[in-house]
PyMOL Python script that loads the backbone (N, CA, C, O; Angstrom):
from pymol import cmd

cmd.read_pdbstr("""\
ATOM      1  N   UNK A   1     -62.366   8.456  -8.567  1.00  0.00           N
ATOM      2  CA  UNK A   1     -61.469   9.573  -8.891  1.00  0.00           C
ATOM      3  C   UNK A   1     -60.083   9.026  -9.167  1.00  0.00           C
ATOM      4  O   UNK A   1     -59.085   9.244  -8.480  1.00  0.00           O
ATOM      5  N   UNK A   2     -60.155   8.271 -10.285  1.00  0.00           N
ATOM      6  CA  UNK A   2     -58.053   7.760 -10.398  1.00  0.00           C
ATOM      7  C   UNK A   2     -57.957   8.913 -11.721  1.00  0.00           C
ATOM      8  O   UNK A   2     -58.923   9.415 -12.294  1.00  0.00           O
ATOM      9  N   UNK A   3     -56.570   9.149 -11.997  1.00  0.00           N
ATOM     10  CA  UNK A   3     -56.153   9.687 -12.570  1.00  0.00           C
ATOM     11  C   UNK A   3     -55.412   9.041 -13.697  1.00  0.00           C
ATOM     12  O   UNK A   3     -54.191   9.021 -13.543  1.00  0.00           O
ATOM     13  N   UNK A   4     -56.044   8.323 -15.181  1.00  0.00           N
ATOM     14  CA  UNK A   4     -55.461   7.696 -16.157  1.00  0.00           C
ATOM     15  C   UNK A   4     -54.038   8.230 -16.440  1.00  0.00           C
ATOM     16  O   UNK A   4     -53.793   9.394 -16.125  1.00  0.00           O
ATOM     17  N   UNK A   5     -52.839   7.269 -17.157  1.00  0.00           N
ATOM     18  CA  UNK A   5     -51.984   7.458 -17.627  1.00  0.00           C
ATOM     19  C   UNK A   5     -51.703   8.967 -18.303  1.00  0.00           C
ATOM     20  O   UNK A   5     -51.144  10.047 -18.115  1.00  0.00           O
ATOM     21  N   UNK A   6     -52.624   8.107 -19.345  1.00  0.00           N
ATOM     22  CA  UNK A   6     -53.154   9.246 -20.273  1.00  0.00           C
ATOM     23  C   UNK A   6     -53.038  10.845 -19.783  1.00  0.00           C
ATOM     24  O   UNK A   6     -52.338  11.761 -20.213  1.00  0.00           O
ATOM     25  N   UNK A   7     -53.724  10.806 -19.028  1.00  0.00           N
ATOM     26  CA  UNK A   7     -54.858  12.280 -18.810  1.00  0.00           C
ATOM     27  C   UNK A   7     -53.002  12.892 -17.626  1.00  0.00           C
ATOM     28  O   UNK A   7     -52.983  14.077 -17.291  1.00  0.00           O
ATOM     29  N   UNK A   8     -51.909  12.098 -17.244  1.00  0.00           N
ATOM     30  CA  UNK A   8     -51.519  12.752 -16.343  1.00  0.00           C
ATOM     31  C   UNK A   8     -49.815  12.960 -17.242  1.00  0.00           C
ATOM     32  O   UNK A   8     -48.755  13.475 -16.888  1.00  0.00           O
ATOM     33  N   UNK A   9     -50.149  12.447 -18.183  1.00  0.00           N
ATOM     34  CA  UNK A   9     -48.664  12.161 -19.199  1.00  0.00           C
ATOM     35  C   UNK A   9     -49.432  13.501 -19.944  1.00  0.00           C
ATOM     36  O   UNK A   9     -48.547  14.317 -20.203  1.00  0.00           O
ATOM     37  N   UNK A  10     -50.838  14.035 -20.400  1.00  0.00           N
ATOM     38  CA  UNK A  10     -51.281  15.098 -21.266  1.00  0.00           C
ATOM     39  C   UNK A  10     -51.276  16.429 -20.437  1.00  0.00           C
ATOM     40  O   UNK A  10     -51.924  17.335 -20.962  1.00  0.00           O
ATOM     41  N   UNK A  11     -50.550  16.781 -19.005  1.00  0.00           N
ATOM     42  CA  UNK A  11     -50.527  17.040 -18.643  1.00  0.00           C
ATOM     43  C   UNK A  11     -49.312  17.721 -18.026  1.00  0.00           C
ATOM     44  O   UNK A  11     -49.093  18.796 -17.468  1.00  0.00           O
ATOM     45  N   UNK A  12     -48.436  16.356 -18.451  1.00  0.00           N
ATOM     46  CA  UNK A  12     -47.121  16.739 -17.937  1.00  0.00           C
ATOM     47  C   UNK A  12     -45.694  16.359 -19.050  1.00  0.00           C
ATOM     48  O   UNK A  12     -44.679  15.701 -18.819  1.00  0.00           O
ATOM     49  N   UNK A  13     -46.083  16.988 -20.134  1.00  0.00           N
ATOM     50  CA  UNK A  13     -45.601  17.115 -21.188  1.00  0.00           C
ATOM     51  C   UNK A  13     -44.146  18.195 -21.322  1.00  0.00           C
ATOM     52  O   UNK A  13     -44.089  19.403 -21.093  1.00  0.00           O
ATOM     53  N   UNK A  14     -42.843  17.079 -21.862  1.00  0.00           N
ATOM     54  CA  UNK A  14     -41.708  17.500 -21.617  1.00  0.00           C
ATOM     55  C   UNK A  14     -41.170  17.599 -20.433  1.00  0.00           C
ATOM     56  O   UNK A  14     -40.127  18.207 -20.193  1.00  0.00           O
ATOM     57  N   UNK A  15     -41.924  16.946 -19.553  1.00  0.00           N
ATOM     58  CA  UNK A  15     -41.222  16.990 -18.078  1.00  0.00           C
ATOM     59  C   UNK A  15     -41.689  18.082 -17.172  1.00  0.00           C
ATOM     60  O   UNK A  15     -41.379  18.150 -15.982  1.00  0.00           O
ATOM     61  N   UNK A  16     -42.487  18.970 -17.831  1.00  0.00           N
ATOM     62  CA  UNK A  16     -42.958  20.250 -17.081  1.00  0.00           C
ATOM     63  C   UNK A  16     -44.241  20.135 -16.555  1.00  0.00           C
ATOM     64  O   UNK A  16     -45.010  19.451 -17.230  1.00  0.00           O
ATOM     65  N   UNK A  17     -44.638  20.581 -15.617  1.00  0.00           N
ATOM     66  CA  UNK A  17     -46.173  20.758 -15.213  1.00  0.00           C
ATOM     67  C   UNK A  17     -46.992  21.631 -15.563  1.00  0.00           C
ATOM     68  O   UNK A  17     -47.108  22.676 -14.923  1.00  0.00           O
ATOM     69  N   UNK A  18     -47.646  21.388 -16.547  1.00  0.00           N
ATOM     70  CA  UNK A  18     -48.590  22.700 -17.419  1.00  0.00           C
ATOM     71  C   UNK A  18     -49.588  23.535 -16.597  1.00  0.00           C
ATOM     72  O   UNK A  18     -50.304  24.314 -17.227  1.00  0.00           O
ATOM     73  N   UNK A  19     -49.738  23.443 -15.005  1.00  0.00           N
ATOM     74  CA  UNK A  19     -50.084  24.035 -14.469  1.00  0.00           C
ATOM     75  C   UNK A  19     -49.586  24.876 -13.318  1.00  0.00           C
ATOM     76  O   UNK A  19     -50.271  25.628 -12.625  1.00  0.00           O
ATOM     77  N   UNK A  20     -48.183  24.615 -13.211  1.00  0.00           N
ATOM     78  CA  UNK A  20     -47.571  25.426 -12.495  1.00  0.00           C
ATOM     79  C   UNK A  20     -45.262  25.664 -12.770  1.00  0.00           C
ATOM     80  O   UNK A  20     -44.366  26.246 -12.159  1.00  0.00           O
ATOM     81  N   UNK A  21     -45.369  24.764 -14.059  1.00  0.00           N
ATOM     82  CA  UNK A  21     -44.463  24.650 -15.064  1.00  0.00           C
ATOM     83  C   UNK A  21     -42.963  23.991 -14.186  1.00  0.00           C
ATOM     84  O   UNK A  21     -41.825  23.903 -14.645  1.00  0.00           O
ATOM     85  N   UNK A  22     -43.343  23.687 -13.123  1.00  0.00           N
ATOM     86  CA  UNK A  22     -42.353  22.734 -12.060  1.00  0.00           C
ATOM     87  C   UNK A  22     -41.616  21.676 -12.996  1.00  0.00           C
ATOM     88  O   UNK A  22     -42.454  21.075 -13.668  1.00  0.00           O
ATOM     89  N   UNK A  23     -40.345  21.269 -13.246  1.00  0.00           N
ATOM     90  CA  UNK A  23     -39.974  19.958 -13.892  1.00  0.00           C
ATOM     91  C   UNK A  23     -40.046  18.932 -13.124  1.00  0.00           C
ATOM     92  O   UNK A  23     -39.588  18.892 -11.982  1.00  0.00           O
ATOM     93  N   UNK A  24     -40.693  17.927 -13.758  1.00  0.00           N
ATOM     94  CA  UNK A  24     -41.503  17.068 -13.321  1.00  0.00           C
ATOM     95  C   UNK A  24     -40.787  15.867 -13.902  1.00  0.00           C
ATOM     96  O   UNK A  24     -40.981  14.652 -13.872  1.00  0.00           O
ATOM     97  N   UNK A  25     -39.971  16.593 -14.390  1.00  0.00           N
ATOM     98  CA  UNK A  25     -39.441  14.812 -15.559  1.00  0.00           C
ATOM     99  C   UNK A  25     -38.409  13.721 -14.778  1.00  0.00           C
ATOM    100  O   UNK A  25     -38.065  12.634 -15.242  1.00  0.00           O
ATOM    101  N   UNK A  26     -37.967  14.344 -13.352  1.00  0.00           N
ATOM    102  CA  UNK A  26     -37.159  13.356 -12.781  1.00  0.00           C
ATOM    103  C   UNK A  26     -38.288  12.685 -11.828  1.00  0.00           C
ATOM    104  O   UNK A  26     -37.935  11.637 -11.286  1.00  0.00           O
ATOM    105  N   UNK A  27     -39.722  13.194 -11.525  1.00  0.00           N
ATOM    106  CA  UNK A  27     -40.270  12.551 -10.528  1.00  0.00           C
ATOM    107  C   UNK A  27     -40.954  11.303 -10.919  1.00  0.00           C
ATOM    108  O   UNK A  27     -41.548  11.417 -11.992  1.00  0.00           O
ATOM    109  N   UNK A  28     -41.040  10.160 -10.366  1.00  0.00           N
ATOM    110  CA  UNK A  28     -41.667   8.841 -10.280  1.00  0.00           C
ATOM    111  C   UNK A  28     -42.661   8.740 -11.182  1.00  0.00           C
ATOM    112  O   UNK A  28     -42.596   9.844 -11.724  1.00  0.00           O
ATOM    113  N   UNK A  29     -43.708   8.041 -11.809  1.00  0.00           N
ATOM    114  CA  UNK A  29     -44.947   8.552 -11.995  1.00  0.00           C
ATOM    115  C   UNK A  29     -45.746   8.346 -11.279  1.00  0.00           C
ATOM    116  O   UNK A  29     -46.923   8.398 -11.637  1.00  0.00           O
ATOM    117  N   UNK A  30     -45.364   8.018  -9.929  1.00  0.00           N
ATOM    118  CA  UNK A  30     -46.616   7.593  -8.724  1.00  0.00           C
ATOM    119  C   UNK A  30     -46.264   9.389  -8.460  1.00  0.00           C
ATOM    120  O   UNK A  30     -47.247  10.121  -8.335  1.00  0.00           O
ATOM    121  N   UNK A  31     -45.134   9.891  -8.404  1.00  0.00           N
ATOM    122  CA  UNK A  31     -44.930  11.318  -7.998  1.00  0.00           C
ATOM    123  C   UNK A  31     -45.550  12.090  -8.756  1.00  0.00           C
ATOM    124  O   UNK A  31     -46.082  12.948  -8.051  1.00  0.00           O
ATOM    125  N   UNK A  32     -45.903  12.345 -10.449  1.00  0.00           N
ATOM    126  CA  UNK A  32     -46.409  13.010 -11.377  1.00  0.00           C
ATOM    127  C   UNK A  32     -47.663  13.012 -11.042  1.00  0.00           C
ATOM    128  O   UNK A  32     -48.415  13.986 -11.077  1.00  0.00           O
ATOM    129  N   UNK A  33     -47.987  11.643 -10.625  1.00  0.00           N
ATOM    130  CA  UNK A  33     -49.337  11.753 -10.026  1.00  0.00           C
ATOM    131  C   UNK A  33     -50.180  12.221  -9.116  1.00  0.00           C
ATOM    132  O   UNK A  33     -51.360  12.568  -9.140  1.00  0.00           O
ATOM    133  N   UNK A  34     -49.180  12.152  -8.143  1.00  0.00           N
ATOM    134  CA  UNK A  34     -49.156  13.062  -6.632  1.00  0.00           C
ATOM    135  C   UNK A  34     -49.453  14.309  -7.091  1.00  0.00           C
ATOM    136  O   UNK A  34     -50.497  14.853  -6.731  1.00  0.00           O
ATOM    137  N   UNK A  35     -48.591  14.914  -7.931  1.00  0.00           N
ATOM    138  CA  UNK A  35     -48.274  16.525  -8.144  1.00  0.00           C
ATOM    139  C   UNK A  35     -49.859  16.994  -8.553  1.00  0.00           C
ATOM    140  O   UNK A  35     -50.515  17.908  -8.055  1.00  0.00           O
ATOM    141  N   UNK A  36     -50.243  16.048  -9.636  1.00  0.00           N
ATOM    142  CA  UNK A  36     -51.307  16.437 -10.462  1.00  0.00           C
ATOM    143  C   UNK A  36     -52.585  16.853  -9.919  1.00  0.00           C
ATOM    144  O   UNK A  36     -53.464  17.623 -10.305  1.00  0.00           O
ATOM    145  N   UNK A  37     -52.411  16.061  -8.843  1.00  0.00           N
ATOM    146  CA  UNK A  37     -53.425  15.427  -7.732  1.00  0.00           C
ATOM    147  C   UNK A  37     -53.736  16.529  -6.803  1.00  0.00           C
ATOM    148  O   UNK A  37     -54.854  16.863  -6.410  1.00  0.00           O
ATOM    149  N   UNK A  38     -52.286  17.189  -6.424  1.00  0.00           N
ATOM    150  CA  UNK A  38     -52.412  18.234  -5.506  1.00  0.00           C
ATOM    151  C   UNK A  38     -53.253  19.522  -6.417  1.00  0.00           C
ATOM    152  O   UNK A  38     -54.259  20.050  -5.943  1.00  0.00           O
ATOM    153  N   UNK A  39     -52.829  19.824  -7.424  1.00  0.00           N
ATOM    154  CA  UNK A  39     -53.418  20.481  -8.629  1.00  0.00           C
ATOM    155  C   UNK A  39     -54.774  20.396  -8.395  1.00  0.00           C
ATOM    156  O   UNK A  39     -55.523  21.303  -8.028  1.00  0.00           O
ATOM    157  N   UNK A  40     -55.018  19.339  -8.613  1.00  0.00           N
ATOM    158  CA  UNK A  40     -57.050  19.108  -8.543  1.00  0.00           C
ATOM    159  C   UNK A  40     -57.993  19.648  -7.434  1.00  0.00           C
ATOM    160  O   UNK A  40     -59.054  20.270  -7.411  1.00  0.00           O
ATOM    161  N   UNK A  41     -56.865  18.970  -6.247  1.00  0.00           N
ATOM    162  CA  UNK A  41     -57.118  19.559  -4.982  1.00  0.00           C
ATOM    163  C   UNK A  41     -57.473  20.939  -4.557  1.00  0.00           C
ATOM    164  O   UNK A  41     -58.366  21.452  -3.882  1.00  0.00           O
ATOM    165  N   UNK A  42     -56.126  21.451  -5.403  1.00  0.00           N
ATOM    166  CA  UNK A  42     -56.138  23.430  -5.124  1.00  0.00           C
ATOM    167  C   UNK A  42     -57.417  24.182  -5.543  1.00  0.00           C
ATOM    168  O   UNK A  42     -58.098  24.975  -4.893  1.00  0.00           O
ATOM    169  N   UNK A  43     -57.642  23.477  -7.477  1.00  0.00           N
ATOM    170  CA  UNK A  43     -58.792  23.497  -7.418  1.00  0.00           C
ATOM    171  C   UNK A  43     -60.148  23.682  -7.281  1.00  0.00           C
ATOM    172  O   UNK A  43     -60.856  24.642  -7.585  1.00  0.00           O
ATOM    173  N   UNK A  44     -60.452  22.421  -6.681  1.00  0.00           N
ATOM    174  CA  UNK A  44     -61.329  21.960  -5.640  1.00  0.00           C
ATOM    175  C   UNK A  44     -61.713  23.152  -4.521  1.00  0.00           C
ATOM    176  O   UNK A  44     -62.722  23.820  -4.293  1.00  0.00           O
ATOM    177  N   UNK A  45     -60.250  23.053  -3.897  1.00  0.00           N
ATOM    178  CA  UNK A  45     -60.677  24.029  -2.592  1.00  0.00           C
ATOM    179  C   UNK A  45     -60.968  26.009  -3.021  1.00  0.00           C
ATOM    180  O   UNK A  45     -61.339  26.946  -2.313  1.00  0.00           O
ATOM    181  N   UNK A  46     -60.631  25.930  -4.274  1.00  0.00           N
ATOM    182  CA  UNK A  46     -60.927  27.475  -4.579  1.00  0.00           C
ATOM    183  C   UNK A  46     -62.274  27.611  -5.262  1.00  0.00           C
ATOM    184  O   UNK A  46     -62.806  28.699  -5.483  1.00  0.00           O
ATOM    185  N   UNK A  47     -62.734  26.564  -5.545  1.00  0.00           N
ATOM    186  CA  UNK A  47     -64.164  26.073  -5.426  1.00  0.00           C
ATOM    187  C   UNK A  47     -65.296  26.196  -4.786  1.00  0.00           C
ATOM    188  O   UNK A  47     -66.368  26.738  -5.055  1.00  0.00           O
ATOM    189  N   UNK A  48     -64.772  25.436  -3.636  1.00  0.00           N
ATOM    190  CA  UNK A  48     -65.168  25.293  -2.281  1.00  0.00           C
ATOM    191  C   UNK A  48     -65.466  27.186  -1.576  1.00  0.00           C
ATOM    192  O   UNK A  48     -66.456  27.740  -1.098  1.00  0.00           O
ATOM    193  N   UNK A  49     -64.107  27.623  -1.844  1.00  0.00           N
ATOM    194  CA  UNK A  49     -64.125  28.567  -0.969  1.00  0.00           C
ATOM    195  C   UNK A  49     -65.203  29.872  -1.794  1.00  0.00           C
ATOM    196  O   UNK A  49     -65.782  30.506  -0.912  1.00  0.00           O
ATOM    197  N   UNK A  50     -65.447  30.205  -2.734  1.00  0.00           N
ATOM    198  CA  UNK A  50     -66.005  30.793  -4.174  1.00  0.00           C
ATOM    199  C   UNK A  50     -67.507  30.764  -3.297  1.00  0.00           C
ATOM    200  O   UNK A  50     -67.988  31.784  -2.805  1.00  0.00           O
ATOM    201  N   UNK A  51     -68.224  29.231  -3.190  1.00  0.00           N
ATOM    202  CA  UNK A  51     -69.511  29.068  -2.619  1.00  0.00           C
ATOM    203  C   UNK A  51     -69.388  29.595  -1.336  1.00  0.00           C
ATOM    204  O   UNK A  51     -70.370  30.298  -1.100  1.00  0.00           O
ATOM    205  N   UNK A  52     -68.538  29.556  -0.329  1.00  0.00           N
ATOM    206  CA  UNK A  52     -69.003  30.462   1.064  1.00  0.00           C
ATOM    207  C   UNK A  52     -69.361  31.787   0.907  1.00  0.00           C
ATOM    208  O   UNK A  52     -69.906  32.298   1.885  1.00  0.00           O
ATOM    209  N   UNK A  53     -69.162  32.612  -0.263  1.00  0.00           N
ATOM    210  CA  UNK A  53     -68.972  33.631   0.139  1.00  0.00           C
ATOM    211  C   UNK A  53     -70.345  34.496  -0.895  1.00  0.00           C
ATOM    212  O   UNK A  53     -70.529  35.709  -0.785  1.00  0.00           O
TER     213      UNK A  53
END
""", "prot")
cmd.dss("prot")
cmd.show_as("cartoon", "prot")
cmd.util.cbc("prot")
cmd.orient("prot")
């Protein structure tokens, strides 16, 4: 599960986060990555939670 350049720069285009539109353009890219990451996560867990029920 890594997260290519690519796939996290197509993502976070103009500095904004296309999934929750946060500016993103002063953070690190170990941080862009973080962010993206948490994204996948949220996700994931609304996923997760969808099958319990």
């Amino acid at each position: 599960m890594g997260i290519s350049k690519s796939q996290t720069y197509g993502s976070m285009k103009k500095g904004l986060c296309t999934k929750c539109g946060k500016d993103v353009s002063k953070l690190s890219w170990k941080q862009q990555q973080d962010h993206e990451f948490m994204h996948l996560k949220e996700i994931e867990e609304k996923k997760n939670q969808t099958k319990l029920f």
